[in-house]
C-alpha positions as CSV (number, residue, x, y, z in Angstrom):
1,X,0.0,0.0,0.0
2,X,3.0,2.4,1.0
3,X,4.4,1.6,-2.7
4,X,1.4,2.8,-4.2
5,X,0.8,5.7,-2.9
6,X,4.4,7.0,-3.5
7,X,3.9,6.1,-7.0
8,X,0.2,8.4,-6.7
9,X,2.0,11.7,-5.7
10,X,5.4,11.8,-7.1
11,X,4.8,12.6,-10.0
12,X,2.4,15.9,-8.2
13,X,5.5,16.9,-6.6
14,X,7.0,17.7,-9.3
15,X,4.7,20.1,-10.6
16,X,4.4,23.6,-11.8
17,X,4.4,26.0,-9.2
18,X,2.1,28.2,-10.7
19,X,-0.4,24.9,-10.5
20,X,-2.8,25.3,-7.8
21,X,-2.8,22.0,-5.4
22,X,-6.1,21.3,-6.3
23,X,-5.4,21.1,-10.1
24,X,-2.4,19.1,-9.1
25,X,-4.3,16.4,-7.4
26,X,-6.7,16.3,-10.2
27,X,-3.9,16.0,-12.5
28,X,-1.8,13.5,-10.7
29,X,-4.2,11.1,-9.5
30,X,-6.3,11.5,-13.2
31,X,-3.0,10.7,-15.1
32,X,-1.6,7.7,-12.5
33,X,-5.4,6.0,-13.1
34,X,-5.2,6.3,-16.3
35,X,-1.4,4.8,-16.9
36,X,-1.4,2.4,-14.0
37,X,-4.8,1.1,-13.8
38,X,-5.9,-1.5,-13.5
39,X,-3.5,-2.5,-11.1
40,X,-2.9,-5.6,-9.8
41,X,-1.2,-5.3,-6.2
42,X,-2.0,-8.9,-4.4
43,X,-3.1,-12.0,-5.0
44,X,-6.6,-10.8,-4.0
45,X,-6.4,-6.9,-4.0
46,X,-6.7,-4.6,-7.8
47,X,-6.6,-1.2,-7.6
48,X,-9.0,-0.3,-10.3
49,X,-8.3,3.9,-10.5
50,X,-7.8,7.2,-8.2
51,X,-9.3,10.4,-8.7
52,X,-9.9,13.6,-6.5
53,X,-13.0,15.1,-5.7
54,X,-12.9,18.9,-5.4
55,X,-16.1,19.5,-3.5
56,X,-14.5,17.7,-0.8
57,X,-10.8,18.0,-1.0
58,X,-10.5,13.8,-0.6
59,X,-8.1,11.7,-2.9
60,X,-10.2,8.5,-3.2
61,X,-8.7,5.3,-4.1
62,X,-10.8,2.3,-5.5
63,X,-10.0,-1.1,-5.5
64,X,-11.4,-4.7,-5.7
65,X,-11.2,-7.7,-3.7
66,X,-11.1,-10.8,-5.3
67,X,-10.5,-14.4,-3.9
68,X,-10.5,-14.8,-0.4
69,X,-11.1,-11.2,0.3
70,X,-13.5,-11.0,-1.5
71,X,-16.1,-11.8,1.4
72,X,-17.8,-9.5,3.6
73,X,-17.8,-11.6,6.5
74,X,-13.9,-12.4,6.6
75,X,-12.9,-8.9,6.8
76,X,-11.5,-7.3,9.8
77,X,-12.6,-3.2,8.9
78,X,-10.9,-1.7,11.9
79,X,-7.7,-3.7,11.3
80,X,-7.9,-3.1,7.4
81,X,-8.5,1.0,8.5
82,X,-5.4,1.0,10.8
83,X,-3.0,-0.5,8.1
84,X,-4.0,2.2,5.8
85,X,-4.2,5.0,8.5
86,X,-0.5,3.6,9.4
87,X,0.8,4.0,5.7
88,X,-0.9,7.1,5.3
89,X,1.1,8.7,8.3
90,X,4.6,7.7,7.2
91,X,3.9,8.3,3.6
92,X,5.8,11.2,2.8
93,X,4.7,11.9,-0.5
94,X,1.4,13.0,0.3
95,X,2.8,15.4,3.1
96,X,1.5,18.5,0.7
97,X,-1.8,17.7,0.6
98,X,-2.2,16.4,4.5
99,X,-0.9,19.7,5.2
100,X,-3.3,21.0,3.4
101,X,-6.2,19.3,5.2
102,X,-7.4,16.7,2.4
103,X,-9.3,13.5,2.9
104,X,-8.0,10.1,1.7
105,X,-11.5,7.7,0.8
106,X,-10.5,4.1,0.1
107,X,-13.3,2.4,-1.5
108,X,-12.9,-1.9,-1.8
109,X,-15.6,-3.6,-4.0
110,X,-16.3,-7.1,-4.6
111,X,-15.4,-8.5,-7.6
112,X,-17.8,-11.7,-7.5
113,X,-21.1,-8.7,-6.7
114,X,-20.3,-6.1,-9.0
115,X,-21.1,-3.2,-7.4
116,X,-21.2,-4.2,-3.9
117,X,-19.0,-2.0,-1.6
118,X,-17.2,-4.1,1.1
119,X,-15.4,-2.0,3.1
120,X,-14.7,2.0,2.6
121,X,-13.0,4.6,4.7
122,X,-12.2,7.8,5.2
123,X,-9.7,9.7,6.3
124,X,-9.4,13.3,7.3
125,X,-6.8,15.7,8.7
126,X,-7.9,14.8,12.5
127,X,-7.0,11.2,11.9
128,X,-3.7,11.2,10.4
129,X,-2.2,14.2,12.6
Protein backbone atom coordinates (compact mmCIF):
# COMPACT_ATOMS: atom_id res chain seq x y z
CA UNK A 1 0.00 0.00 0.00
CA UNK A 2 2.95 2.39 0.96
CA UNK A 3 4.42 1.64 -2.71
CA UNK A 4 1.41 2.83 -4.24
CA UNK A 5 0.85 5.71 -2.94
CA UNK A 6 4.36 6.95 -3.49
CA UNK A 7 3.94 6.09 -7.03
CA UNK A 8 0.20 8.39 -6.72
CA UNK A 9 1.96 11.71 -5.66
CA UNK A 10 5.45 11.77 -7.12
CA UNK A 11 4.82 12.59 -10.01
CA UNK A 12 2.37 15.93 -8.19
CA UNK A 13 5.54 16.87 -6.58
CA UNK A 14 7.04 17.72 -9.28
CA UNK A 15 4.70 20.08 -10.60
CA UNK A 16 4.41 23.60 -11.75
CA UNK A 17 4.37 26.04 -9.22
CA UNK A 18 2.15 28.21 -10.73
CA UNK A 19 -0.42 24.88 -10.46
CA UNK A 20 -2.83 25.32 -7.77
CA UNK A 21 -2.77 22.04 -5.39
CA UNK A 22 -6.13 21.30 -6.34
CA UNK A 23 -5.43 21.07 -10.08
CA UNK A 24 -2.42 19.06 -9.06
CA UNK A 25 -4.28 16.38 -7.39
CA UNK A 26 -6.69 16.33 -10.23
CA UNK A 27 -3.94 16.03 -12.55
CA UNK A 28 -1.78 13.53 -10.69
CA UNK A 29 -4.22 11.10 -9.48
CA UNK A 30 -6.30 11.51 -13.20
CA UNK A 31 -3.02 10.67 -15.13
CA UNK A 32 -1.59 7.71 -12.55
CA UNK A 33 -5.36 5.98 -13.08
CA UNK A 34 -5.17 6.28 -16.29
CA UNK A 35 -1.40 4.82 -16.95
CA UNK A 36 -1.39 2.36 -14.00
CA UNK A 37 -4.80 1.08 -13.77
CA UNK A 38 -5.94 -1.53 -13.50
CA UNK A 39 -3.54 -2.48 -11.13
CA UNK A 40 -2.90 -5.56 -9.76
CA UNK A 41 -1.22 -5.31 -6.23
CA UNK A 42 -2.00 -8.87 -4.40
CA UNK A 43 -3.12 -11.98 -5.05
CA UNK A 44 -6.57 -10.82 -4.04
CA UNK A 45 -6.36 -6.92 -4.00
CA UNK A 46 -6.71 -4.62 -7.75
CA UNK A 47 -6.60 -1.16 -7.63
CA UNK A 48 -8.96 -0.26 -10.33
CA UNK A 49 -8.26 3.94 -10.55
CA UNK A 50 -7.79 7.24 -8.20
CA UNK A 51 -9.25 10.36 -8.71
CA UNK A 52 -9.91 13.61 -6.48
CA UNK A 53 -13.04 15.13 -5.69
CA UNK A 54 -12.94 18.86 -5.42
CA UNK A 55 -16.06 19.54 -3.48
CA UNK A 56 -14.47 17.74 -0.83
CA UNK A 57 -10.79 17.97 -1.04
CA UNK A 58 -10.49 13.83 -0.59
CA UNK A 59 -8.05 11.72 -2.90
CA UNK A 60 -10.19 8.46 -3.15
CA UNK A 61 -8.68 5.31 -4.12
CA UNK A 62 -10.80 2.35 -5.51
CA UNK A 63 -9.97 -1.15 -5.52
CA UNK A 64 -11.36 -4.68 -5.73
CA UNK A 65 -11.18 -7.72 -3.65
CA UNK A 66 -11.10 -10.83 -5.35
CA UNK A 67 -10.49 -14.37 -3.89
CA UNK A 68 -10.46 -14.79 -0.41
CA UNK A 69 -11.11 -11.25 0.31
CA UNK A 70 -13.53 -11.01 -1.55
CA UNK A 71 -16.07 -11.84 1.44
CA UNK A 72 -17.80 -9.51 3.64
CA UNK A 73 -17.82 -11.64 6.49
CA UNK A 74 -13.93 -12.41 6.60
CA UNK A 75 -12.94 -8.88 6.83
CA UNK A 76 -11.53 -7.28 9.83
CA UNK A 77 -12.61 -3.19 8.87
CA UNK A 78 -10.91 -1.73 11.86
CA UNK A 79 -7.75 -3.65 11.32
CA UNK A 80 -7.94 -3.11 7.38
CA UNK A 81 -8.51 1.00 8.48
CA UNK A 82 -5.38 1.04 10.84
CA UNK A 83 -3.02 -0.54 8.09
CA UNK A 84 -4.01 2.19 5.79
CA UNK A 85 -4.19 5.04 8.48
CA UNK A 86 -0.45 3.64 9.36
CA UNK A 87 0.81 4.02 5.68
CA UNK A 88 -0.89 7.14 5.34
CA UNK A 89 1.08 8.71 8.32
CA UNK A 90 4.60 7.67 7.19
CA UNK A 91 3.95 8.30 3.61
CA UNK A 92 5.84 11.20 2.80
CA UNK A 93 4.74 11.91 -0.54
CA UNK A 94 1.37 12.97 0.30
CA UNK A 95 2.78 15.36 3.12
CA UNK A 96 1.53 18.49 0.68
CA UNK A 97 -1.82 17.72 0.56
CA UNK A 98 -2.24 16.43 4.47
CA UNK A 99 -0.90 19.66 5.20
CA UNK A 100 -3.29 21.03 3.37
CA UNK A 101 -6.21 19.32 5.17
CA UNK A 102 -7.43 16.72 2.41
CA UNK A 103 -9.35 13.52 2.85
CA UNK A 104 -8.03 10.05 1.72
CA UNK A 105 -11.48 7.67 0.83
CA UNK A 106 -10.51 4.14 0.13
CA UNK A 107 -13.27 2.38 -1.50
CA UNK A 108 -12.89 -1.87 -1.79
CA UNK A 109 -15.55 -3.58 -4.03
CA UNK A 110 -16.28 -7.08 -4.59
CA UNK A 111 -15.37 -8.54 -7.61
CA UNK A 112 -17.84 -11.66 -7.49
CA UNK A 113 -21.10 -8.73 -6.75
CA UNK A 114 -20.33 -6.09 -8.95
CA UNK A 115 -21.06 -3.17 -7.43
CA UNK A 116 -21.20 -4.21 -3.94
CA UNK A 117 -19.05 -2.03 -1.62
CA UNK A 118 -17.16 -4.10 1.13
CA UNK A 119 -15.38 -2.01 3.09
CA UNK A 120 -14.66 1.97 2.57
CA UNK A 121 -13.03 4.55 4.70
CA UNK A 122 -12.21 7.82 5.15
CA UNK A 123 -9.68 9.73 6.32
CA UNK A 124 -9.37 13.26 7.30
CA UNK A 125 -6.84 15.65 8.72
CA UNK A 126 -7.94 14.79 12.50
CA UNK A 127 -7.00 11.20 11.86
CA UNK A 128 -3.71 11.22 10.35
CA UNK A 129 -2.19 14.15 12.60
Amino acid sequence: MKKILIFLLTAGLLSACQESLEKRAERTLQDYSEKNCPMQLSESIVMDSCAFETDSHTLHYFYTFMGNMDNDSTLNTSSMRQLLLDALKNETTTRVFKEAGYSFKYTYYSQKQKGKILFETVMAKEDYQ
